[in-house]
Structure formats: C-alpha cells, structure tokens
N, C-alpha and C positions, 0 to 999 in steps of 0.2 A: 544446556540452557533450557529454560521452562519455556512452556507456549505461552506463559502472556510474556517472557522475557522477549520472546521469537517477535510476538505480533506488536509488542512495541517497538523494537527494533525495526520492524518493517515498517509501520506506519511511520517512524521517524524518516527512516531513508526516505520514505515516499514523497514525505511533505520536501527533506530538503532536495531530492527532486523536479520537483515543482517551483520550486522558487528557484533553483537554478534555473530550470528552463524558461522562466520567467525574467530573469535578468540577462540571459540570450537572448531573447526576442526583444531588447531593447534594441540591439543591433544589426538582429539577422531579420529581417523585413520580409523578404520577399515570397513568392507562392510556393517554394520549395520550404521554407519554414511553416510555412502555412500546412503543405503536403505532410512534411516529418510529421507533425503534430498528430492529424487526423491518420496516418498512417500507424505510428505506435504510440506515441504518447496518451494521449487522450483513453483508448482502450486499456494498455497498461494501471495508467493511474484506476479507471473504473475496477478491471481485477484485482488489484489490491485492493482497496477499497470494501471490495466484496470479500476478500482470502483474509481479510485484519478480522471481518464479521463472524466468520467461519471459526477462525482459529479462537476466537473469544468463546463461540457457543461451547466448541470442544474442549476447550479449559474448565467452561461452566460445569459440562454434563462430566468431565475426567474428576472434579472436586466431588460431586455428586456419588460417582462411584465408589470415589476412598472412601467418603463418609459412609457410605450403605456398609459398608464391605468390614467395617471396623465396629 
C-alpha cells in the first residue's frame, strides 16, 4: 500500500472513529465517559490528526525525490 493509500485509510478509520464514539456517548453519560475520552480518545484522534499531516508531507517530498532522481 502507498503512503497516501496508508494516510487515507487512517484518516478514514479515524473519522469513523469519532463518530462511533459519538453515537456511544449518546448512551454512555456518565464521568467515566467523560474520563475514557480525556484519557485516550481525544489525544489519540489529535495524533492522528498530526501522523495523517506527516505522512502527506512524506508522500510530498518521496514524489519529489522520484522526480529528481529520474
């Protein structure tokens, strides 16, 4: 799989992610929802978020290279 196949595939989990855990918390209410959240979720989705960014530039500058190189 290519790196933007990788970073699309992750950004897609991530969103559907997010929206799952978003259709939980129409049930799960209480301060331990609130805890899970602030404990991995919220971090997590930010590191993605940043590793989708990452993985983009390095697709950039990897195109960049073939080109030079050819």
């Amino acid at each position: 799989m290519s790196l933007s196949g990788s970073r699309s595939r992750l950004a897609a989990i991530s969103k559907e992610l997010s929206v799952r855990w978003h259709e939980t918390r129409h049930s799960w209410k209480d301060q331990k929802a609130v805890e899970f959240q602030q404990r991995f979720l919220d971090d997590l989705l930010a590191r993605v978020d940043k590793t989708v960014t990452v993985i983009e530039k390095l697709d950039q500058l990897l195109a960049k290279v073939r080109s030079d190189c050819e």
